[in-house]
C-alpha positions in Angstrom: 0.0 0.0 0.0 1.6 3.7 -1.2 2.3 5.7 1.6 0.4 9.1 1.6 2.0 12.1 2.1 -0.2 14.4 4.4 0.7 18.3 5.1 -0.8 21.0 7.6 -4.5 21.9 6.1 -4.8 18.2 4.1 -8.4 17.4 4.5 -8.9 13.5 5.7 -10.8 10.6 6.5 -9.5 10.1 10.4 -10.4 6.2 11.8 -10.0 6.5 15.6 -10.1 2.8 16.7 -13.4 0.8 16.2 -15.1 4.2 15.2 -15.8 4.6 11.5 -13.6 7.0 9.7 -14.7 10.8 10.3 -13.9 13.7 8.2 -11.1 16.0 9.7 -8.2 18.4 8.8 -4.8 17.9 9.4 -3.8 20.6 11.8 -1.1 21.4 14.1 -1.1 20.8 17.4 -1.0 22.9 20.3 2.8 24.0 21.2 2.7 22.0 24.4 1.3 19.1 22.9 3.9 16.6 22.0 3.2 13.6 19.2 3.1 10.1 20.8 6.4 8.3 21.1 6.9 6.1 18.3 4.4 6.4 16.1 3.7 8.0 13.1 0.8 9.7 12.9 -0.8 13.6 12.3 -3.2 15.7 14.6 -6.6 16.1 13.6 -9.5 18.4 14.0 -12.9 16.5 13.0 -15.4 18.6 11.4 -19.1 18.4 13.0 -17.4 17.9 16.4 -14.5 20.6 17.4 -12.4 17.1 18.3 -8.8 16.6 18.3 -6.7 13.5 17.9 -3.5 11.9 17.2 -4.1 9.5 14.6 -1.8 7.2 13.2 -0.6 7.7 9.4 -2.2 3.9 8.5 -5.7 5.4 10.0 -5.7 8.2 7.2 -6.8 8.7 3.9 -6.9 11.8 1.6 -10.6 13.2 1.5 -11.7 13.6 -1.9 -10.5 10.5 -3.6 -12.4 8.6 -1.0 -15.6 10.5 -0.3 -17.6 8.7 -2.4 -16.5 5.2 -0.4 -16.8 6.8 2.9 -20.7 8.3 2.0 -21.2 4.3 1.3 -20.2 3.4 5.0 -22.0 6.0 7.1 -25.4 7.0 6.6 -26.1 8.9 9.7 -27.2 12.1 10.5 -24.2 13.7 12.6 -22.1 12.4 10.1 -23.8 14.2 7.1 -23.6 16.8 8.9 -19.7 16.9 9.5 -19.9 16.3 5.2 -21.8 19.3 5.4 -19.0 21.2 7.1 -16.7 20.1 5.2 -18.8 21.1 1.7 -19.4 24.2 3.9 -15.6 24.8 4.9 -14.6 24.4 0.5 -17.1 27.1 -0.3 -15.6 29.2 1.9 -12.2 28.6 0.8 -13.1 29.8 -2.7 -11.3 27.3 -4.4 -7.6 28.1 -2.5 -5.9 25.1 -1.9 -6.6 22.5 1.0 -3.4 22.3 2.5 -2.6 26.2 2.2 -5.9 27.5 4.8 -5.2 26.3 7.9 -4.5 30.1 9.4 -7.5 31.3 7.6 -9.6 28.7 9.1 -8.6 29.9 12.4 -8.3 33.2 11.9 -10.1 35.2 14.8 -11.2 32.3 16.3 -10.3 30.2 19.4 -10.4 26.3 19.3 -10.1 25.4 23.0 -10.0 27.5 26.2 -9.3 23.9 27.8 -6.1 21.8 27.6 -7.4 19.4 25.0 -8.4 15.5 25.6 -6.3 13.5 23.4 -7.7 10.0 22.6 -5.8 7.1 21.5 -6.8 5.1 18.5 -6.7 2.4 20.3 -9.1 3.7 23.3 -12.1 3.1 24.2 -13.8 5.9 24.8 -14.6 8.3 21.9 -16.1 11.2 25.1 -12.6 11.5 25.8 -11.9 14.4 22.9 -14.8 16.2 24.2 -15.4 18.9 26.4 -16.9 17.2 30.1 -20.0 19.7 29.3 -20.6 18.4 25.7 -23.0 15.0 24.6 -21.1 12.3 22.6 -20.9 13.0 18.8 -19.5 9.8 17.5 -21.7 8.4 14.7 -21.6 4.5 14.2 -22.0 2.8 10.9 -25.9 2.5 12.3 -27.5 5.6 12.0 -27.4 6.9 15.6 -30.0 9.1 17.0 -31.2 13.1 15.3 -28.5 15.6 16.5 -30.5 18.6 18.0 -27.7 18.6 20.2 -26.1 22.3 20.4 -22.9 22.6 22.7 -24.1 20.1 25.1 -28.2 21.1 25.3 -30.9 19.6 23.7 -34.0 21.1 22.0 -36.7 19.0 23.4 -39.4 17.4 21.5 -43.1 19.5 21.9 -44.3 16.1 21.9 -45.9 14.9 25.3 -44.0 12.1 27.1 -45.1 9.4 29.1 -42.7 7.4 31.2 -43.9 4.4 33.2 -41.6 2.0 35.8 -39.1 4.1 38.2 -36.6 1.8 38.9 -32.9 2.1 38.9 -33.0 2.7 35.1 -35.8 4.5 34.6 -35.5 6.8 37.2 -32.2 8.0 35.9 -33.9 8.2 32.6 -36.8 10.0 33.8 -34.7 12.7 35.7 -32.3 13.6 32.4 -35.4 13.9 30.5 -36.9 16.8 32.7 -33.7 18.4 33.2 -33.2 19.0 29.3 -37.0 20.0 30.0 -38.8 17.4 28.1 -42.6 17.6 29.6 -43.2 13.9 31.5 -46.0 12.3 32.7 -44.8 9.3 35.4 -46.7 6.4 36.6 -45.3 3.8 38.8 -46.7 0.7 40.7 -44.8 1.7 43.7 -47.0 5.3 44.0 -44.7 7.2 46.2 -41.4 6.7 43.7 -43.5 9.5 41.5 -43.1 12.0 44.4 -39.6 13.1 43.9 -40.1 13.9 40.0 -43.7 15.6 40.5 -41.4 17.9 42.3 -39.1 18.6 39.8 -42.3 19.2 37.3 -43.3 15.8 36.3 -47.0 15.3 36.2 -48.8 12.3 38.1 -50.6 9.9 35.7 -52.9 7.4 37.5 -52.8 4.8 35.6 -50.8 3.2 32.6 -54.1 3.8 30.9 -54.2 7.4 31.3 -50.7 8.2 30.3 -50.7 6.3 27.1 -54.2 8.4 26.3 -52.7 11.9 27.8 -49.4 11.7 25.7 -48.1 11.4 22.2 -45.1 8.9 23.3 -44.8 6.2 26.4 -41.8 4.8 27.3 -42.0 1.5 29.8 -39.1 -0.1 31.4 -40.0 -2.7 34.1 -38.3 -5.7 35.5 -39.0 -8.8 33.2 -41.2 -10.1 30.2 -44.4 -10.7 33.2 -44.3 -7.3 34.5 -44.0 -5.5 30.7 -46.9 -7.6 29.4 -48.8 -7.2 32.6 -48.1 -3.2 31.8 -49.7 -3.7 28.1 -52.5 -5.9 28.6 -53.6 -6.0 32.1 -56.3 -4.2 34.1 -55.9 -0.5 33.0 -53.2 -1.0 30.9 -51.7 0.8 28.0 -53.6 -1.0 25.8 -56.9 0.4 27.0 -55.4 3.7 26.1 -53.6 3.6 22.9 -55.4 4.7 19.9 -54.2 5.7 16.4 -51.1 7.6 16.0 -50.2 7.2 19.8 -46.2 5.4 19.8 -45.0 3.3 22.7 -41.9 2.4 23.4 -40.8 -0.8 25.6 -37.9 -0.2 26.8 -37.4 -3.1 29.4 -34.9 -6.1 28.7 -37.0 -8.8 27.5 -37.1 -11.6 25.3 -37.7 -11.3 21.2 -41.2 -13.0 21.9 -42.6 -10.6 23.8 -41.3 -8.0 22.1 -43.6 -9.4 19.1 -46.9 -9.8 21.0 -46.3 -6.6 22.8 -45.8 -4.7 19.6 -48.4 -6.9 17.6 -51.5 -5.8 19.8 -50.3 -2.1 19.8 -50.4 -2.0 16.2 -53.5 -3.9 16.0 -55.0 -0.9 18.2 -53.2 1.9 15.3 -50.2 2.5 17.6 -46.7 2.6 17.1 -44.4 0.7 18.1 -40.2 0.4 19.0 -38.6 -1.4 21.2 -35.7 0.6 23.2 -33.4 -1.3 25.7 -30.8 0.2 27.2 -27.0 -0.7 27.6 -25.7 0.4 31.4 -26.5 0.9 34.5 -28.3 3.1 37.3 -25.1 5.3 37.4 -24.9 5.4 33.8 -28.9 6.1 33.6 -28.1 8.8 36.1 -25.5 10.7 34.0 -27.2 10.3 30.5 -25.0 7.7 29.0 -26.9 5.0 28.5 -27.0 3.2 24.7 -29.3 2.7 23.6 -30.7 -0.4 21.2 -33.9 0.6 19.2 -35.9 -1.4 16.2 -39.2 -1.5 14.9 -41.4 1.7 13.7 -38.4 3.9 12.4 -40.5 7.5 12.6 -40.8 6.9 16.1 -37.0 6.3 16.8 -36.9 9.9 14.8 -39.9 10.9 16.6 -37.4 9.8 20.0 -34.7 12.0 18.7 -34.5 14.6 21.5 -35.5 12.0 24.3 -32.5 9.6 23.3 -30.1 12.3 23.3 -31.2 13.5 27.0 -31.0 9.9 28.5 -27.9 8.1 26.1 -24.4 9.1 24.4 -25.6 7.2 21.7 -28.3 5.5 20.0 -29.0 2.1 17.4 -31.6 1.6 15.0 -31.4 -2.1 14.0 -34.2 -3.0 11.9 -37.7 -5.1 12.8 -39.2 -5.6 16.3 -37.0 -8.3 18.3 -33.8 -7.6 16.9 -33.0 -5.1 19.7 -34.5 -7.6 22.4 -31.6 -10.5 20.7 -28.7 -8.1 20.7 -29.5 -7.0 24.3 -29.7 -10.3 25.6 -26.6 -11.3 23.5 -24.5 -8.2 25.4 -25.9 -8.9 28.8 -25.1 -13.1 28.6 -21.6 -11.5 27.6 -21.4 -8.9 30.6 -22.9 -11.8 33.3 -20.5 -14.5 31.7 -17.3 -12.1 32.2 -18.5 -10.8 35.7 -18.9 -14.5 37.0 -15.3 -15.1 35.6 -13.8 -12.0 37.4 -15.5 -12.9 40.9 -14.2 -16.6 40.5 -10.8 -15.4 39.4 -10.3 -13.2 42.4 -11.6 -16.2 44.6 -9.0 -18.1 42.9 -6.6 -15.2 43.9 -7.2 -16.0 47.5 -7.3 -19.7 47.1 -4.0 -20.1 46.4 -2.7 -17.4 48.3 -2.4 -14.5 46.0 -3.3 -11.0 47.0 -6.7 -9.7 45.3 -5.5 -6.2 45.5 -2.5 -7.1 43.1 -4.4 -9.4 40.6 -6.6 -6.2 40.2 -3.9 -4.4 39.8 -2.6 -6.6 37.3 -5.6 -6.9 35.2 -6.0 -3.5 35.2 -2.6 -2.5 33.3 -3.2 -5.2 30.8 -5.5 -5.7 27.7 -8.9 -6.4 29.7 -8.8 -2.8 31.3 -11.8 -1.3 32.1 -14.4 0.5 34.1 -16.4 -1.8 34.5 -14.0 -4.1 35.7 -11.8 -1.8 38.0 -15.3 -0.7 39.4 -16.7 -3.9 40.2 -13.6 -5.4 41.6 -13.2 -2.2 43.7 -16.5 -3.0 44.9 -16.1 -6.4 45.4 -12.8 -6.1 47.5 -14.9 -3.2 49.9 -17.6 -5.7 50.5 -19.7 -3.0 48.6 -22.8 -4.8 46.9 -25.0 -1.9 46.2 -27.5 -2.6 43.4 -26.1 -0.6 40.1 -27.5 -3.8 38.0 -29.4 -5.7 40.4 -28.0 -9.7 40.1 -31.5 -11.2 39.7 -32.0 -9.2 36.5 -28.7 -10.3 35.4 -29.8 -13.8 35.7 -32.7 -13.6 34.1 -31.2 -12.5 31.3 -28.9 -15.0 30.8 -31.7 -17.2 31.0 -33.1 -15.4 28.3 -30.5 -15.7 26.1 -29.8 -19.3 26.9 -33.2 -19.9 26.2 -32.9 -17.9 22.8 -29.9 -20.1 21.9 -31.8 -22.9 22.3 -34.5 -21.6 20.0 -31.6 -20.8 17.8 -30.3 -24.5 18.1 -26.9 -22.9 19.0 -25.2 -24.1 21.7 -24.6 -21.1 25.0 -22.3 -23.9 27.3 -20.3 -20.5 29.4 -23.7 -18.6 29.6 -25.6 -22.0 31.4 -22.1 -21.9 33.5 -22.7 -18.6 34.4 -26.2 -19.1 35.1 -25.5 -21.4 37.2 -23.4 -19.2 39.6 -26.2 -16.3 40.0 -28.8 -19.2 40.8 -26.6 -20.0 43.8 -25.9 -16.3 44.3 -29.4 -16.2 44.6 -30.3 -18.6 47.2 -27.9 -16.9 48.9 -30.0 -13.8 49.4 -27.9 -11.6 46.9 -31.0 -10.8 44.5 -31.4 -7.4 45.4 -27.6 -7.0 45.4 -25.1 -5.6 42.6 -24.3 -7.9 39.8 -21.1 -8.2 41.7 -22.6 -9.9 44.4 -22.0 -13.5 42.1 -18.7 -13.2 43.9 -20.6 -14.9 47.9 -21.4 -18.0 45.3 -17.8 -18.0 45.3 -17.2 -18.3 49.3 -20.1 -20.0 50.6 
């Protein structure tokens, strides 16, 4: 492969890691930023975004011989809209040269009052380039939810929202969607859990009924296929208040099946349906970085645009009703499987007489490096099993997705494993407990 040759002002196609490649400009870098030791690579400013990075010279390409391909790869809207910029940025230049503007670009204008966050291409977190104020940009090759998203605030959607189950999840949901001033209606089985948002502005609905009838869009997220069917289809229940036009959204982790007969009676009635679970947990919910996995009626995910933004960094549309439910249950079985194996390593640890505190340590300069896992281990060696992803709903869902693979005919042999540990966990009183918790099926 010919090496390209890249100068100050080159516009580029930037790939940061398991990102798709972004349109930037090669630009130079702040005086007191110095280039990563030994690699080759170019700062650059991403259009769309106000990001910077060091990118390696492999991870660029020049931007007009590949636009077309690029265009191909990435269909959503925050990316057309860094195109835009770019289109936008070449009208302005009056036909000077690319790599001859980069002063005039900047002329008069300041970049960053803030040292800059430099990510890695090899990092996980795409947030890190942005200001701590600002929402996540990154697009994905799946269209991610409508940018309305101006320096960190969101122009909410004049549609009414109805919210229903205030749980650890929704809760968090429910909060970020008043504060970017989204107007709510809540309803929850346990009345009193309503009190704390009718104060920050929320209205009370009475019933599940009544807020599907009062508003134009009602989310749900509850604890388990029972209690969102239950929710639909029992005594005052959405159902009796959908009518034509009127778009739900079921946002609790469930199985594909239900997901079908859920959606298939609200459509019967004229409504609209998506399913939205949610990637995180209750501290995630809390800061608005949930992910969040959407499929079915694709005007309502648009329709969603402002409300995805205020609870989520970032947002999937995958297609027909059920897919979301699969790929949920498929990322869940993962995150159960890999917490089990970190509680029974660290058991391990102490089995053999190895200090916990350095196999943390350990694992936590090496290639398996996370939050989540430095969190949960932190946790873990505290004695600190406060519910952030309570283990019973864990469980269930690798039941779920055992139970999918077996509908599948594909064989889940470390998810039953796993499944097996949380069962114990559970007769062990550790339901209400942090997915951590598996770790007393370990010593007892």
């Amino acid at each position: 492969m010919a090496t390209v040759h890249l100068r100050i002002g080159d516009l580029v196609w930037g790939k940061l890691g398991r990102y798709p490649p972004w349109p930037g400009k090669v630009v130079s870098p702040p005086k007191d930023l110095k280039k990563p030791r030994g690699k080759k690579c170019h700062f650059v400013k991403f259009f769309g975004t106000e990001d910077h990075a060091w990118i390696k010279v492999e991870q660029l390409k020049p931007y007009h011989p590949h636009k077309e391909e690029m265009i191909k790869i990435n269909k959503g809207k925050r990316f057309q809209q860094a195109v835009d910029a770019v289109e936008d940025f070449l009208k302005k230049t009056k036909g000077k040269e690319q790599n001859s503007d980069s002063k005039a670009e900047t002329k008069g204008k300041k970049t960053h009052n803030k040292p800059l966050k430099i990510l890695e291409e090899d990092d996980e977190d795409l947030s890190a380039l942005k200001d701590p104020s600002e929402k996540d940009t990154a697009s994905t090759s799946i269209q991610a939810a409508d940018s309305t998203a101006i320096n960190g605030s969101i122009t909410p959607t004049d549609k009414r929202i109805g919210f229903l189950g205030l749980g650890l999840m929704g809760s968090g949901i429910v909060s970020n969607l008043l504060k970017m001033g989204h107007v709510v209606t809540v309803w929850n089985r346990t009345a009193e859990k309503c009190d704390l948002f009718t104060q920050e502005g929320a209205r009370l609905g009475r019933t599940p009924a009544e807020v599907a009838s009062t508003c134009d869009i009602t989310f749900s997220c509850v604890s388990d296929p029972k209690a969102a069917r239950d929710l639909v289809m029992g005594p005052s229940g959405v159902l009796q208040g959908i009518r034509p036009g009127k778009c739900y959204i079921e946002m609790s982790t469930v199985d594909p099946e239900t997901i079908t007969e859920i959606s298939q009676v609200i459509t019967t009635r004229g409504g609209r349906f998506l399913e939205a679970p949610v990637a995180g947990s209750q501290q995630l919910s809390n800061d608005g970085m949930l992910v969040i996995l959407a499929a079915g009626d694709r005007t309502v995910y648009e329709d969603c645009s402002s409300c995805f933004q205020a609870m989520g960094k970032t947002s999937f549309f995958l297609g027909q009703a059920g897919n979301a439910a699969k790929m949920m249950l498929i990322l869940n079985m993962v995150q159960g499987s890999f917490m089990a194996t970190i509680a029974e390593g660290l058991t391990l640890a102490h089995a053999t007489g190895q200090s916990q505190h350095t196999f943390l340590d350990i694992l936590s300069q090496g290639q398996m490096a996370s939050t989540f896992v430095d969190q949960k281990c932190q946790y873990i060696l505290q004695g600190n099993f406060k519910p952030d992803y309570y283990l019973k709903h864990i469980q269930k869902d690798l039941r779920l997705a055992i139970s999918m693979g077996d509908t599948a005919n594909h064989p889940t042999p470390m998810a039953a494993a796993a499944n097996e540990v949380y069962k114990r966990a559970k007769a062990l009183d550790q339901s209400d407990n942090d997915i951590s918790a598996v770790y007393r099926a370990y010593i007892h």
